[in-house]
C-alpha positions as CSV (number, residue, x, y, z in Angstrom):
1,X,0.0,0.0,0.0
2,X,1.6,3.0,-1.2
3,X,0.9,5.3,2.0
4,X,3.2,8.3,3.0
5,X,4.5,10.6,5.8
6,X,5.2,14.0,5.2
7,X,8.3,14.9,7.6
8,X,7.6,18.9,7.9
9,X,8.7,22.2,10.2
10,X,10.6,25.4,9.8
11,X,13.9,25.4,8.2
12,X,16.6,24.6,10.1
13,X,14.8,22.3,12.9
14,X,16.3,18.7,12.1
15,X,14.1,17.7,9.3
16,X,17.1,16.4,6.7
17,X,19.1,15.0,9.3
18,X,16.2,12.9,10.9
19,X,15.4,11.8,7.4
20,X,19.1,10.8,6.7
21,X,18.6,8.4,9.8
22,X,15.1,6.8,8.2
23,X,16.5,6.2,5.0
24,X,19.5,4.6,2.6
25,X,17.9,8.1,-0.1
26,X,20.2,10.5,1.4
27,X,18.4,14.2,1.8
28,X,21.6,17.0,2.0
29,X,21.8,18.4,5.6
30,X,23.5,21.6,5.9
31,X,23.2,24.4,8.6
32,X,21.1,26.6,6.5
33,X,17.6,27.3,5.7
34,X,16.2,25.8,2.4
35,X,18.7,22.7,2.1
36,X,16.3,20.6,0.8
37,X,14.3,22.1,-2.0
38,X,12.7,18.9,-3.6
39,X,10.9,16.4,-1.7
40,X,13.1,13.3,-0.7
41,X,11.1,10.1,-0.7
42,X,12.2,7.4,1.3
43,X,11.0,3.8,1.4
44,X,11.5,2.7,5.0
45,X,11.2,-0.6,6.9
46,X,9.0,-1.5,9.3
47,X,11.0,-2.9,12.3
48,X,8.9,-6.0,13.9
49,X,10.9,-8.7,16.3
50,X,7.2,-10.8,15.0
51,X,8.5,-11.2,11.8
52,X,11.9,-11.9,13.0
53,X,11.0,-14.9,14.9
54,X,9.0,-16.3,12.0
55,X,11.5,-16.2,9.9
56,X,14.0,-18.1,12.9
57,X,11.1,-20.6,12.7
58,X,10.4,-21.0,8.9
59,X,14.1,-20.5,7.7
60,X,12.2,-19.3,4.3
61,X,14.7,-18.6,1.1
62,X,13.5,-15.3,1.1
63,X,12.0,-12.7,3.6
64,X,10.0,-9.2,2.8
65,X,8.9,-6.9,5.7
66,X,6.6,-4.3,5.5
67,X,7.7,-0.7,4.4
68,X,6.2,3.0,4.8
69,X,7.3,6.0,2.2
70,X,8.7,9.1,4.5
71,X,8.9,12.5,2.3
72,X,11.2,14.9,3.4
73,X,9.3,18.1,2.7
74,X,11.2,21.5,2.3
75,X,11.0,24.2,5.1
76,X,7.9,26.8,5.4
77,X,8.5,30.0,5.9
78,X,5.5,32.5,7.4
79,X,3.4,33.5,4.3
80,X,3.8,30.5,2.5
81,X,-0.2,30.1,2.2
82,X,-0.1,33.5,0.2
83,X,3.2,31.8,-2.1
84,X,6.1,33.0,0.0
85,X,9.3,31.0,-0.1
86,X,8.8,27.5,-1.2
87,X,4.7,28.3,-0.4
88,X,3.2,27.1,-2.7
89,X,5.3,24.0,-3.6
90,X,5.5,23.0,0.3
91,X,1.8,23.1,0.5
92,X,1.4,21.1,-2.5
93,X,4.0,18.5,-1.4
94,X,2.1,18.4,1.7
95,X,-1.4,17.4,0.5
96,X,-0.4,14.3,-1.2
97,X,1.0,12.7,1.5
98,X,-1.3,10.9,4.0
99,X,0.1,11.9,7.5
100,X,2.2,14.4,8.9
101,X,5.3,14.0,11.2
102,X,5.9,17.4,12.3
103,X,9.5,18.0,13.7
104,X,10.1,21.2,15.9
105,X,13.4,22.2,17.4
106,X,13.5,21.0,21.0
107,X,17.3,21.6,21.9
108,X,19.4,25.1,22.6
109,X,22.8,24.8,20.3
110,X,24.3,28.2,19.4
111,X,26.1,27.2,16.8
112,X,22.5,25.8,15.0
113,X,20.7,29.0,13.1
114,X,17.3,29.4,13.9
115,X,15.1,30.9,11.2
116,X,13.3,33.2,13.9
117,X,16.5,33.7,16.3
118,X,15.6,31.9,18.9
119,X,14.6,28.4,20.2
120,X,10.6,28.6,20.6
121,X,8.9,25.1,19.8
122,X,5.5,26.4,20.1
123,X,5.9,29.3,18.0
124,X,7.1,27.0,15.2
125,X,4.3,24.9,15.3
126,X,1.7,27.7,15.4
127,X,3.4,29.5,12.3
128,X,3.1,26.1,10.5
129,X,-0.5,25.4,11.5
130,X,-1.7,29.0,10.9
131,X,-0.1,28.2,6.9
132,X,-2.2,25.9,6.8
133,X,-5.3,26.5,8.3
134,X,-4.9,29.8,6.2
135,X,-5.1,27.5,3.3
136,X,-7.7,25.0,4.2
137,X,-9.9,27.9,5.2
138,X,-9.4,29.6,2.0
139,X,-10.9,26.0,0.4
140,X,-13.3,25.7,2.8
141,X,-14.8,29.2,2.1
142,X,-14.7,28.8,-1.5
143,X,-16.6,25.4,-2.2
144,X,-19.2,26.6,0.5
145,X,-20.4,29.6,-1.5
146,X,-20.8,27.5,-4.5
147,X,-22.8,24.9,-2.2
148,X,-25.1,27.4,-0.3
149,X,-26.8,28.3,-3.5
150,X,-27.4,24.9,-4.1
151,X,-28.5,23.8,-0.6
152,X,-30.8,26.9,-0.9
153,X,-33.1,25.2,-3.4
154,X,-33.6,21.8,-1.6
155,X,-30.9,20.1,-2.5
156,X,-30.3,17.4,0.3
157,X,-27.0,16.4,-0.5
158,X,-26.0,20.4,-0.8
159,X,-27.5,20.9,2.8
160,X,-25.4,18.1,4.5
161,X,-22.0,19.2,2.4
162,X,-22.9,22.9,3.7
163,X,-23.1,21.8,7.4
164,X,-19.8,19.7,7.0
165,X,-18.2,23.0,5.1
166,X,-19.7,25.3,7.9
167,X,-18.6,23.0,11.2
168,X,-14.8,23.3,9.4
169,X,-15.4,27.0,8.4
170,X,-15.8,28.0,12.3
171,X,-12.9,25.7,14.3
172,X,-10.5,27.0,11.0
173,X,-11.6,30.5,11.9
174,X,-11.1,29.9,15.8
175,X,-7.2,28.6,14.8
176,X,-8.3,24.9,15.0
177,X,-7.0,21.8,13.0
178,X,-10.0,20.8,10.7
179,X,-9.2,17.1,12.6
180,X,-10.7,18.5,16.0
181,X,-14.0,18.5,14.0
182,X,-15.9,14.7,14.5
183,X,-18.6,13.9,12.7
184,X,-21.6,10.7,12.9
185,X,-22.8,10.0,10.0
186,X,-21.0,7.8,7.0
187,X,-21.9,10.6,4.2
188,X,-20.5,13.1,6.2
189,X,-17.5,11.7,7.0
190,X,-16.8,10.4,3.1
191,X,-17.2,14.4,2.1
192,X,-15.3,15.0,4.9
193,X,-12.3,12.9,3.2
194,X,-13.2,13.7,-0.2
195,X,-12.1,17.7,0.5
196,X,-8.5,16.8,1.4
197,X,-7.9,19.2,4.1
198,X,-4.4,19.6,5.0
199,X,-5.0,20.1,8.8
200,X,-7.8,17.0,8.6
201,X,-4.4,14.8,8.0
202,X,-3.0,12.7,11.4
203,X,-0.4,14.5,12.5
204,X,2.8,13.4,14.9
205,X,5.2,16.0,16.6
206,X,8.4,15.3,16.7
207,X,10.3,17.0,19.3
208,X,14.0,17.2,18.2
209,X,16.0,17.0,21.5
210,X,19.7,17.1,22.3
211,X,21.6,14.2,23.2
212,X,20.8,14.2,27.6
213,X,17.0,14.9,26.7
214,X,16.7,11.8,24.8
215,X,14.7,9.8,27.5
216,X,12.9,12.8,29.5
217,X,12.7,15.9,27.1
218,X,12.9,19.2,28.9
219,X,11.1,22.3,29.0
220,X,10.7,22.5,25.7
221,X,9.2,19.2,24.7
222,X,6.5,19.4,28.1
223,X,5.6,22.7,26.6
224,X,4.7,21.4,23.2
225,X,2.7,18.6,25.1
226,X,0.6,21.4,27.1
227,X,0.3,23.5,23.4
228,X,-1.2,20.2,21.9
229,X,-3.4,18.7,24.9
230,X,-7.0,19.6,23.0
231,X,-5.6,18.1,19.9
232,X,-5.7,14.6,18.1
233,X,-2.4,14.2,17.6
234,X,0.8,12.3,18.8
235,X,4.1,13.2,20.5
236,X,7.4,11.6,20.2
237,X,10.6,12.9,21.5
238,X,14.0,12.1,19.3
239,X,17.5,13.4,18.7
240,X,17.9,13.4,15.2
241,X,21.6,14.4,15.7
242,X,22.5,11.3,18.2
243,X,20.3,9.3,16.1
244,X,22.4,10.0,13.2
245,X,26.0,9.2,15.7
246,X,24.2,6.1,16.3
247,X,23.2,5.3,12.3
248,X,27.1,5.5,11.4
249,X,28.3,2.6,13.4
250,X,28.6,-0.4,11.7
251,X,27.4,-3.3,13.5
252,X,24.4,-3.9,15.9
253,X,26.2,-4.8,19.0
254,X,27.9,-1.4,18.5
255,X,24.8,0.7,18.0
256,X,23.0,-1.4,21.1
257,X,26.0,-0.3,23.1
258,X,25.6,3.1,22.4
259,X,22.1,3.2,23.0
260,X,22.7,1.5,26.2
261,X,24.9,4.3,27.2
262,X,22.7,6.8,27.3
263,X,19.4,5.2,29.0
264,X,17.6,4.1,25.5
265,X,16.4,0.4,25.0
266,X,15.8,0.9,21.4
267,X,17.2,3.9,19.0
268,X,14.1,7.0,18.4
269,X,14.4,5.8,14.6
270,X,12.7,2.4,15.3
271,X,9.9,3.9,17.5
272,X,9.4,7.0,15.0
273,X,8.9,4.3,12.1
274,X,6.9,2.0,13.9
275,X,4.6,5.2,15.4
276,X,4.4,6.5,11.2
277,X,2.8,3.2,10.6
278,X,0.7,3.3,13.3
279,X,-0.3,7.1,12.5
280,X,-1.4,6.0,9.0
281,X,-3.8,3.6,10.9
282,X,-1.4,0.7,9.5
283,X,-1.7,-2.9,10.8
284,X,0.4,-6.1,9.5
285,X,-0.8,-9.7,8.7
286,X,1.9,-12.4,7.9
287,X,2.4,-15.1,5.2
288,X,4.9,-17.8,6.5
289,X,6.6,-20.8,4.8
290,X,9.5,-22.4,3.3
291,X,10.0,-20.2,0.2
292,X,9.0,-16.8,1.9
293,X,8.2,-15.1,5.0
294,X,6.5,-11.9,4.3
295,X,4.5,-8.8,6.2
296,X,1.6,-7.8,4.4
297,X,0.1,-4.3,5.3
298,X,-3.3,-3.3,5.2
299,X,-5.3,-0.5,6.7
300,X,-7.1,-1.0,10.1
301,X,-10.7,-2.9,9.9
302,X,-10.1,-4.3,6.7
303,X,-11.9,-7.9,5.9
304,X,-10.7,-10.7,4.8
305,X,-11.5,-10.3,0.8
306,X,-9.6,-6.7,0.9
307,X,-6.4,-8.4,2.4
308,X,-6.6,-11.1,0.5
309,X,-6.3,-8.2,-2.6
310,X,-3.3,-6.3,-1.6
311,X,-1.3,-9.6,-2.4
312,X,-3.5,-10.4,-5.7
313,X,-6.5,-8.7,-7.1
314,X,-7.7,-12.4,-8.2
315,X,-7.2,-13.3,-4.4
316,X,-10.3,-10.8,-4.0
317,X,-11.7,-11.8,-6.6
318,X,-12.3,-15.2,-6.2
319,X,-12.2,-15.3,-2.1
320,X,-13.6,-18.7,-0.9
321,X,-12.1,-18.1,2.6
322,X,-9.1,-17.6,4.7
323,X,-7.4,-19.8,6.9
324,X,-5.9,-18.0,10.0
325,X,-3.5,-18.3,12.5
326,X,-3.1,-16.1,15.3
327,X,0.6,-15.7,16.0
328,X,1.0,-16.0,19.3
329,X,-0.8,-19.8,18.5
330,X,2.3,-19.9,15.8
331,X,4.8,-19.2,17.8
332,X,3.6,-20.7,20.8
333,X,2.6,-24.3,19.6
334,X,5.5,-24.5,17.3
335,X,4.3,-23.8,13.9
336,X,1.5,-24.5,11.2
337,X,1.0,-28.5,11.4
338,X,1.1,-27.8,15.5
339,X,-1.9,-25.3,15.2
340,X,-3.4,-27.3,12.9
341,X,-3.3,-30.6,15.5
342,X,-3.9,-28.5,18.2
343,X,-7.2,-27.1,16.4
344,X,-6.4,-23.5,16.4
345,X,-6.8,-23.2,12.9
346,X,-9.5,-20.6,12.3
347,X,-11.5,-20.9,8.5
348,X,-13.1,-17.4,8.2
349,X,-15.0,-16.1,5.8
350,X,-15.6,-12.5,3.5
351,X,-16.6,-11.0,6.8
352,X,-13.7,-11.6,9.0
353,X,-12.2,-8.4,9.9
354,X,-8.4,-9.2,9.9
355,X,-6.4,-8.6,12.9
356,X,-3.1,-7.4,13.4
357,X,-0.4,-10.3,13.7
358,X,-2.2,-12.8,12.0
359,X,-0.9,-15.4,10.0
360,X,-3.0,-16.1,6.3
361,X,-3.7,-18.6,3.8
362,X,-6.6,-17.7,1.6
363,X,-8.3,-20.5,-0.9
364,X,-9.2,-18.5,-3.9
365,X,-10.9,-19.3,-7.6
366,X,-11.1,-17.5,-10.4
């Protein structure tokens, strides 16, 4: 599934150099604003110890994780919703990704140029979510006029589209994400989706940290948690720059060592990717055998016939049923001809809802 993260902020905060860590596709990092100009795209994978213990069990002749695309989007600058800077590219860039990792500068260095002169987390984020709420008011404002003259005359589907536009029309006027606005009913959610708001994307910030805030944060980090409190988001704390230490050694003892050293149990890469996937509402299913071990991903709440799709659009087509494992019944009776004598092998049909971590076999005809 061909899903992506937008890594975004001001110039300056971290963004290249935390993208350097994600991926092999190297993004220039430089202690100016405006290093990156294009959009770096990244394929990145998934780390999961579940898949790493299927494949001690199956020995398989070939092995495929699952991956998530990270963009590394160039810096905003104040204006940008009116074409200042990289404006209008950087908004662009930003609405054809599916989720938003938002890094802001959590660390005092001055030798590091700030774009504003001083280290002030909070004021980054609200110059970057005024941009865009600037912009998703401005498309807000111009489809409701067109569908106020329509709901005028009757039109029912007009009248519920006008409600949606109006409900995002008065938290985007009030400075609020159009996320903070829930609504019931299926139609108005699909509309909802169908307008592509920029602030109606998930969104994760990432508060870049020096090397002794790596485990705790400071003052900066707590007061980006108090700034986001009302809001459905996420908040992880990194240090791209250590992260980047750790990324150059070569083996894994050495980069466990390290991260031993200063109080971490796993490096802020891992836990960044892993919280991307979960951010695009991302789950994993497993196919296991001799010739491959593979993680399948597929999008929360998906059934059966969908999943069986994302590895073969005959697979959907056909569906007769799938045969499921759950994992922990994998790992814990010792494999597939154990779960099958055990009778822990479930048969499930077009309205299974799959379930992160299972194991899969679908019977198919076409």
């Amino acid at each position: 599934m061909a899903l992506k993260c937008g890594i975004v902020g001001l110039p300056n905060v971290g963004k290249s150099t935390l993208f350097n860590c994600l991926s092999s596709a190297k993004a220039q990092s430089a202690n100016f604003p405006f290093c990156t100009i294009e959009p770096n795209v990244g394929v990145i994978t998934v780390p999961d110890d579940r898949l790493t213990k299927l494949v001690e069990m199956c020995q398989p002749k070939s092995v495929v994780p699952a991956t998530v695309e990270i963009v590394d989007i160039a810096g905003l600058v104040k204006g940008a919703s009116k074409g200042e800077g990289l404006g209008n590219k950087f908004l662009a860039n930003i609405r054809e990704t599916d989720a938003i990792l938002h890094v802001l500068r959590c660390f005092d260095d001055d030798n590091v140029t700030h774009v504003d002169g001083s280290v002030d987390p909070v004021r980054d984020k609200e110059i970057i979510d005024a941009e865009l709420q600037i912009k998703d008011l401005e498309t807000v404002e111009a489809r409701l006029a067109k569908t106020q003259k329509a709901a005028a005359t009757g039109d029912k589907t007009a009248k519920l589209q006008a409600s949606v536009l109006q409900a995002y029309q008065e938290v985007l006027s009030q400075g609020k994400p159009a996320r903070s606005v829930q609504f019931e009913t299926a139609d108005e959610q699909k509309f909802a989706r169908e307008l592509f708001l920029l602030t109606n994307k998930p969104v994760m910030y990432v508060c870049n940290v020096d090397d002794a805030s790596a485990v705790d944060g400071n003052k900066h980090v707590e007061a980006v948690r108090e700034a986001i409190k009302d809001e459905n988001a996420r908040l992880l704390i990194v240090a791209a720059q250590t992260e980047s230490d750790i990324a150059e050694l070569e083996t894994w003892e050495e980069r466990q060592e390290f991260l031993n050293e200063i109080g971490l149990e796993e490096s802020g890469v891992s836990r960044l990717i892993r919280a991307a996937y979960a951010l695009l509402d991302l789950q994993t299913y497993f196919t296991a055998g001799a010739d491959e071990c593979r993680a399948w991903t597929f999008r929360r709440g998906m059934k059966a016939p969908q999943c069986a799709g994302i590895i073969h659009t005959d697979f959907e087509k056909g569906f007769i049923r799938a045969e499921v494992i759950k994992y922990d019944d994998y790992v814990g009776l010792g494999g597939e001809t154990a779960v099958k004598e055990a009778g822990k092998l479930g048969v499930e049909g077009k309205e299974y809802i799959v379930q992160d971590g299972d194991i899969m076999h679908f019977r198919f005809n076409v």
